[in-house]
ZADO-1210 file (C-alpha; in nm, 4 decimals, padded with zeros to 6 digits):
<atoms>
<atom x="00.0000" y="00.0000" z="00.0000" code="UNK" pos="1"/>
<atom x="00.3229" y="00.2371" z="00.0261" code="UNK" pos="2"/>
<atom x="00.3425" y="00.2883" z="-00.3151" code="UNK" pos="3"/>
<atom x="-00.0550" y="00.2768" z="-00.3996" code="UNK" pos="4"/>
<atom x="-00.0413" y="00.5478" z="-00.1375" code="UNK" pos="5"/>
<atom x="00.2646" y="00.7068" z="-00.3077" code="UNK" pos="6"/>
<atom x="00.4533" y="00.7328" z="00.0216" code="UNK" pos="7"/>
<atom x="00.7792" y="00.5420" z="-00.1319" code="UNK" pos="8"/>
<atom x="00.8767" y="00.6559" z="-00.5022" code="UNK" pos="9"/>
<atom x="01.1163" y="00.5630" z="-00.7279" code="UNK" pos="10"/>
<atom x="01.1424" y="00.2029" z="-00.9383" code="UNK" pos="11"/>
<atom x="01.3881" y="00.0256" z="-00.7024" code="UNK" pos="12"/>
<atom x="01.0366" y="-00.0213" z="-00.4835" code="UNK" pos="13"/>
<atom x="00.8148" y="-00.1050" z="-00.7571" code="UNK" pos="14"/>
<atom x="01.0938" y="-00.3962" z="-00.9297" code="UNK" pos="15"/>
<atom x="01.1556" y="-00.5527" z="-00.5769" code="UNK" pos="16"/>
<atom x="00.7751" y="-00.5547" z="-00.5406" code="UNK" pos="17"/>
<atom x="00.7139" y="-00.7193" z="-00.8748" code="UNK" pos="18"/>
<atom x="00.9870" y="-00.9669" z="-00.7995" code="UNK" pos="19"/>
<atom x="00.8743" y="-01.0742" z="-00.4573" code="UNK" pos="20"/>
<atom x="00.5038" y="-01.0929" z="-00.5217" code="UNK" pos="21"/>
<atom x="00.4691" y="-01.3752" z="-00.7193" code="UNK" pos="22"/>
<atom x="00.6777" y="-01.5581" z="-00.4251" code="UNK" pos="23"/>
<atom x="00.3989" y="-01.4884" z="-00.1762" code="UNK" pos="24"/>
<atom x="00.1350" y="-01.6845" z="-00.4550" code="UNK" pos="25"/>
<atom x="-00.0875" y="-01.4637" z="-00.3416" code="UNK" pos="26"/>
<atom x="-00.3736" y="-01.4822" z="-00.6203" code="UNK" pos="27"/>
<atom x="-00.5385" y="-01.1663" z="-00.4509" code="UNK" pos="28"/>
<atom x="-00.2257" y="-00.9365" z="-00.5043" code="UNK" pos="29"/>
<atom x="-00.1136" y="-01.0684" z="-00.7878" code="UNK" pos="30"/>
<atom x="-00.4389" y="-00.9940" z="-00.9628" code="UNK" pos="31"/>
<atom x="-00.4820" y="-00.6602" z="-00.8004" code="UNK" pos="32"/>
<atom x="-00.1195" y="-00.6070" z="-00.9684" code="UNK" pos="33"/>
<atom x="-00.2080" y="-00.5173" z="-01.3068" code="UNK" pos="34"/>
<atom x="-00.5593" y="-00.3037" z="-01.2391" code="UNK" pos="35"/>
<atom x="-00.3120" y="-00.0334" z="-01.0230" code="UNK" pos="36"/>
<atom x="-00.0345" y="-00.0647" z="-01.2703" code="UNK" pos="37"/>
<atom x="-00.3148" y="-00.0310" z="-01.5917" code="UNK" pos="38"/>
<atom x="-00.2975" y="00.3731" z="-01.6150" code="UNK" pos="39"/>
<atom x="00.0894" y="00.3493" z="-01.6452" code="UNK" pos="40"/>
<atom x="00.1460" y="00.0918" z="-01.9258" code="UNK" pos="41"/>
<atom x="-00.1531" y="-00.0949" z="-02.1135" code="UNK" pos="42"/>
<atom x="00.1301" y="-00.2881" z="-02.2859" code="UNK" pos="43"/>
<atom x="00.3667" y="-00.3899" z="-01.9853" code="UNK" pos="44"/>
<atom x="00.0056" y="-00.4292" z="-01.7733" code="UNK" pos="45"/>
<atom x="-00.1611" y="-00.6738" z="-02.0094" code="UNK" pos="46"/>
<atom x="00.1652" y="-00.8789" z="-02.0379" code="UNK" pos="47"/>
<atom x="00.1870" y="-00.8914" z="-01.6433" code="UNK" pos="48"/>
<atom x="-00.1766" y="-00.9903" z="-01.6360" code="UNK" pos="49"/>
<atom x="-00.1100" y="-01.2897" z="-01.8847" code="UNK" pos="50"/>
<atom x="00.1795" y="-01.4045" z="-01.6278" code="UNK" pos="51"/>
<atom x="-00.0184" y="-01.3711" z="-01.3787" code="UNK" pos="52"/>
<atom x="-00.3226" y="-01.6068" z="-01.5118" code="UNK" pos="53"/>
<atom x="-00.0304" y="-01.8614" z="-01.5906" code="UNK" pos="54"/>
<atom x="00.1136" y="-01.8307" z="-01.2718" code="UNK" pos="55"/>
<atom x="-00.2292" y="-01.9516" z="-01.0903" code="UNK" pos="56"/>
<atom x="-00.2832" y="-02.2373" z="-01.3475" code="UNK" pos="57"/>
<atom x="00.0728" y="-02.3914" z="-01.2697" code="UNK" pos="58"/>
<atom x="00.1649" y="-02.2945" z="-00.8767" code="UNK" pos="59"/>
<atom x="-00.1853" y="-02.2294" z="-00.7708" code="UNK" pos="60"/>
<atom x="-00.3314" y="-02.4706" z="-00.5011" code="UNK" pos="61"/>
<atom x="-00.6914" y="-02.5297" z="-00.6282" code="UNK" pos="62"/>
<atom x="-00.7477" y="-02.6936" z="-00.2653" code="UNK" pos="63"/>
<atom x="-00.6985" y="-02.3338" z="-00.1016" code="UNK" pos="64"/>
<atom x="-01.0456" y="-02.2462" z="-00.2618" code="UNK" pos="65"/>
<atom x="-01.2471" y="-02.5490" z="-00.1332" code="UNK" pos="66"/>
<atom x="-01.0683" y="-02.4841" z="00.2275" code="UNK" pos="67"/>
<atom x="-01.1414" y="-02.0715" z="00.1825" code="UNK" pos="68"/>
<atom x="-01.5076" y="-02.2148" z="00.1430" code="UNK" pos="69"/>
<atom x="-01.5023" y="-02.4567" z="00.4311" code="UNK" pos="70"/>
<atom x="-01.4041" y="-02.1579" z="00.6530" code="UNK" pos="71"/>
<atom x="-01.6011" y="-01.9122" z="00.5650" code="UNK" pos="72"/>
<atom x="-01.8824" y="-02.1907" z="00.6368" code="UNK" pos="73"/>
<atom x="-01.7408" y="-02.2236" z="00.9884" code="UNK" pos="74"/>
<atom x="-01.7053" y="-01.8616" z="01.0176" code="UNK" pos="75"/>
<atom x="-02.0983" y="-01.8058" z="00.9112" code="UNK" pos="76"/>
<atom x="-02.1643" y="-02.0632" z="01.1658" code="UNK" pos="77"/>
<atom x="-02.0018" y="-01.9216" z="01.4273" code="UNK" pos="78"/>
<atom x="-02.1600" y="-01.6113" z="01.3701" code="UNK" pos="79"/>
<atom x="-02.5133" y="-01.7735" z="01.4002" code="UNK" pos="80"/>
<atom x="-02.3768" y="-01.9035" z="01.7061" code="UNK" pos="81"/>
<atom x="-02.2356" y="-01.6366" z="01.8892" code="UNK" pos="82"/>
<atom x="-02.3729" y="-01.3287" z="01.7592" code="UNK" pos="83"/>
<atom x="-02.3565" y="-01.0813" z="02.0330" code="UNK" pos="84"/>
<atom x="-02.0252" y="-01.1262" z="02.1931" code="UNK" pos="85"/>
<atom x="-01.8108" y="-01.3643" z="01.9327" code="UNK" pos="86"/>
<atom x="-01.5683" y="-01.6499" z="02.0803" code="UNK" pos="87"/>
<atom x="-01.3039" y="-01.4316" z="02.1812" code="UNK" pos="88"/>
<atom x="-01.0149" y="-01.2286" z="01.9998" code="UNK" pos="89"/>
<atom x="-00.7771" y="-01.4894" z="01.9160" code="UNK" pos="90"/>
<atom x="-01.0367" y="-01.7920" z="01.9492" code="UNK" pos="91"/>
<atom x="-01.1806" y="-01.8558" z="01.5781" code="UNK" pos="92"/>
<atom x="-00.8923" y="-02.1081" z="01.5458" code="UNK" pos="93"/>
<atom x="-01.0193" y="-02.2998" z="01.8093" code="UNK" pos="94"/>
<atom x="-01.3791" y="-02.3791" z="01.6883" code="UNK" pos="95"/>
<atom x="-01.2342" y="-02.4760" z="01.3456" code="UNK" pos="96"/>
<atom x="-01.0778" y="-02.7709" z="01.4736" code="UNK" pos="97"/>
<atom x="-00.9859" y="-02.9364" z="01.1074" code="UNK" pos="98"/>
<atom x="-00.8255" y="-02.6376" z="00.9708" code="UNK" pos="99"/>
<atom x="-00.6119" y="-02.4583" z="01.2173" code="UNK" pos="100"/>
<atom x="-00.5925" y="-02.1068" z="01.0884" code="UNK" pos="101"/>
<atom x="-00.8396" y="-01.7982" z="01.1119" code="UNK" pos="102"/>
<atom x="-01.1020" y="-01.7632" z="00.8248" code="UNK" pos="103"/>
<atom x="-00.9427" y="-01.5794" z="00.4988" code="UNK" pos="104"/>
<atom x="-01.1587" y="-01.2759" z="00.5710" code="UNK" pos="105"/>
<atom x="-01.1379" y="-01.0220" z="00.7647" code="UNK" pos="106"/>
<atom x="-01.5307" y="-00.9364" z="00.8344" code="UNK" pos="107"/>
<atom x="-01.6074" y="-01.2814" z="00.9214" code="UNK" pos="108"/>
<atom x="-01.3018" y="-01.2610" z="01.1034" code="UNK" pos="109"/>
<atom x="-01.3770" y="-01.0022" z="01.3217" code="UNK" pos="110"/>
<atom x="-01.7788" y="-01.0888" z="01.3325" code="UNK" pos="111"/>
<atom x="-01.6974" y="-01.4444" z="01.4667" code="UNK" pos="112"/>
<atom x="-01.4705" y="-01.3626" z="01.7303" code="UNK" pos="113"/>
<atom x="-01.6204" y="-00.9635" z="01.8343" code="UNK" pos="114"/>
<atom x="-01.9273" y="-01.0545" z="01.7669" code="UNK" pos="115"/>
<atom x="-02.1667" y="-00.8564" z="01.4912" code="UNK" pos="116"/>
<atom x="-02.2028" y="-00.5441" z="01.7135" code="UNK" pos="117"/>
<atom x="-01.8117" y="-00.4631" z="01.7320" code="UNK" pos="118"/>
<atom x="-01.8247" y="-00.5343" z="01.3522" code="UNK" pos="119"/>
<atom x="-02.0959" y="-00.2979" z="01.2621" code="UNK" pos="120"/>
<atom x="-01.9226" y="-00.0518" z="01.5485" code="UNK" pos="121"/>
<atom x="-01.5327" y="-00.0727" z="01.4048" code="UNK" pos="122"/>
<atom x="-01.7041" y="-00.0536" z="01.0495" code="UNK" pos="123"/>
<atom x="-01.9319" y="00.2319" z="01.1345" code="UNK" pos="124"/>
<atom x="-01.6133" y="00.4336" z="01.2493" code="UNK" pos="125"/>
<atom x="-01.3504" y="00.2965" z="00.9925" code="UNK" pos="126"/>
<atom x="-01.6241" y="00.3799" z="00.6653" code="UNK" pos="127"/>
<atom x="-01.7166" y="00.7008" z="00.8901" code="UNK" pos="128"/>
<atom x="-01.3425" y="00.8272" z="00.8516" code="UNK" pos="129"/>
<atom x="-01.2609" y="00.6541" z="00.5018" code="UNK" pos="130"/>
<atom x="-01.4705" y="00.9665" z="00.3495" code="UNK" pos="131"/>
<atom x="-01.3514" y="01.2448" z="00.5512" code="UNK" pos="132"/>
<atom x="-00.9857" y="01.1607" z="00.4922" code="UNK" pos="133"/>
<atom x="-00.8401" y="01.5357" z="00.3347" code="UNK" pos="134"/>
<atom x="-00.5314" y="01.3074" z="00.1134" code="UNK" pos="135"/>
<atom x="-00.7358" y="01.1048" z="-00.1401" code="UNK" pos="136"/>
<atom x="-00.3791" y="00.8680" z="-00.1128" code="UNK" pos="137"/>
<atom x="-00.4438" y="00.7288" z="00.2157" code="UNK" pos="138"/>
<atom x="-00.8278" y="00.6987" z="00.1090" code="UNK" pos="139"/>
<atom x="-00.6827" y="00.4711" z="-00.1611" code="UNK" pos="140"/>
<atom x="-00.4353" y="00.2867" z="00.1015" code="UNK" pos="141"/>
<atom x="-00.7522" y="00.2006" z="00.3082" code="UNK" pos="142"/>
<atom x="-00.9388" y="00.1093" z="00.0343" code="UNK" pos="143"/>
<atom x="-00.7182" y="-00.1202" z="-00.0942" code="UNK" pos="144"/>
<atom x="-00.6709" y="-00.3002" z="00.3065" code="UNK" pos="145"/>
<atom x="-01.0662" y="-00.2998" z="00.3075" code="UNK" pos="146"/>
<atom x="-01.0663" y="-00.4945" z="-00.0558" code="UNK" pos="147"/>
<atom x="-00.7987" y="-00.7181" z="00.0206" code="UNK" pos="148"/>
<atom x="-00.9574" y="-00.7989" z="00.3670" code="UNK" pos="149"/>
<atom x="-01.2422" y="-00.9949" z="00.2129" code="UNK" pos="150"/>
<atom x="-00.9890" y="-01.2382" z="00.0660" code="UNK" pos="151"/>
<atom x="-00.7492" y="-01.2631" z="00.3640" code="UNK" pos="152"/>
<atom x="-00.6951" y="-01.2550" z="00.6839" code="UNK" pos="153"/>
<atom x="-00.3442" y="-01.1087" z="00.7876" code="UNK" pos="154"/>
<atom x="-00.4365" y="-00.7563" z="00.8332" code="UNK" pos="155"/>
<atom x="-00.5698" y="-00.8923" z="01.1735" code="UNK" pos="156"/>
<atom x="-00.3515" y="-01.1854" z="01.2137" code="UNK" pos="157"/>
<atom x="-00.0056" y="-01.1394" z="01.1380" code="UNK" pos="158"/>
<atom x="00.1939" y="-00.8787" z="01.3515" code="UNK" pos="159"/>
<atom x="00.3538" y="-00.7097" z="01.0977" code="UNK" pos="160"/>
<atom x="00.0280" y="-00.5946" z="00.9473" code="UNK" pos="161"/>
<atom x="-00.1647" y="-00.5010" z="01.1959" code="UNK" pos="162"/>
<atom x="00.0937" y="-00.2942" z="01.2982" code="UNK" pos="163"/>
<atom x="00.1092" y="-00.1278" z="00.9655" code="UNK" pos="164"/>
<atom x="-00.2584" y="-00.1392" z="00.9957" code="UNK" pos="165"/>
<atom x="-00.3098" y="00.0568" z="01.3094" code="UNK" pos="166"/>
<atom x="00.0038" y="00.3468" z="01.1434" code="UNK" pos="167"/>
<atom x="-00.2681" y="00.3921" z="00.8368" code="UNK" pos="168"/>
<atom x="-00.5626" y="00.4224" z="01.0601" code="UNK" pos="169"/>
<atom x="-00.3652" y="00.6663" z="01.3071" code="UNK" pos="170"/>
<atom x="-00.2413" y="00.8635" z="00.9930" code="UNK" pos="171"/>
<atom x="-00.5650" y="00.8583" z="00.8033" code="UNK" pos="172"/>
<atom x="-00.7425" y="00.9870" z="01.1176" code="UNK" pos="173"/>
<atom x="-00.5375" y="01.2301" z="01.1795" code="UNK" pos="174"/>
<atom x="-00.5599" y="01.4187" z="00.8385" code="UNK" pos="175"/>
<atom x="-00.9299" y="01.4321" z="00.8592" code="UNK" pos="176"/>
<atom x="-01.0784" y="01.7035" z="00.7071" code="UNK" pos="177"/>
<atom x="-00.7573" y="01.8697" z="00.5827" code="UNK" pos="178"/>
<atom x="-00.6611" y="01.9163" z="01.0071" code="UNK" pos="179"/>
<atom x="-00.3264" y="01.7949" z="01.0054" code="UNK" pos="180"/>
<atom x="-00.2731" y="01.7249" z="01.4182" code="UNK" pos="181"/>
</atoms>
């Protein structure tokens, strides 16, 4: 989202990107890849999307959508079963007990262990803000961690992202209205 959001410049950031990306297999950023690169290069974009496409067909894992499924099944069910106050930050794991890892997601995430109140609460505030950011940059930065949280989970699960997570909120709140506090 650093260079979506324009905050690092230069091509040294944008090849070691391209390079690394395909190493994650990530089919949601790789994907995403080409639609943010489209208004620079139709040519170089169209070629990257092609790679892409061939990329999934040969080192894609065509089990990962049957098990994003069977997750988002437990997550729905979860939901239905603890609607008011979740199962506890930390605890979706826990009631999946075939597939050890949180639900690729981060709604469902956060609906099955907050419960559906803190979800409509956080969302309320985080939409609330989204509109009154002043730098249309770090509207694009959230957008792109609210589109890429319906297809994974690590913006709430891994460390490193959250952290980075909580920076962009802070920022983005912070340069509300064109205040700059």
């Amino acid at each position: 989202w650093l260079l979506v959001a324009g905050l690092v410049v230069g091509r040294w950031p944008l090849v070691i990107s391209l390079i690394t990306i395909p190493l994650t297999f990530s089919r949601s950023v790789i994907l995403l890849l080409p639609a943010l690169l489209w208004r620079k290069s139709k040519l170089f974009t169209l070629l990257l999307f092609v790679i892409s496409f061939v990329l999934f067909a040969k080192l894609g894992n065509p089990a990962s959508f049957s098990e994003r499924a069977v997750l988002n099944q437990k997550a729905i069910q979860t939901i239905k079963r603890f609607p008011i106050f979740g199962v506890g930050l930390g605890n979706f794991i826990y009631h999946v007990p075939v597939i050890r890892q949180p639900v690729h997601n981060i709604y469902l995430l956060a609906a099955s262990e907050l419960g559906l109140p803190a979800l409509f609460v956080i969302g309320y505030f985080v939409i609330k803000n989204l509109f009154q950011i002043s730098n249309f940059k770090f509207q694009i930065a959230l957008a792109v961690v609210l589109a890429t949280g319906a297809v994974d989970h690590y913006w709430l699960t891994l460390h490193q992202n959250s952290l980075l997570l909580v920076i962009l909120l802070a920022y983005a709140y912070s340069h509300r209205w064109g205040s700059q506090r």
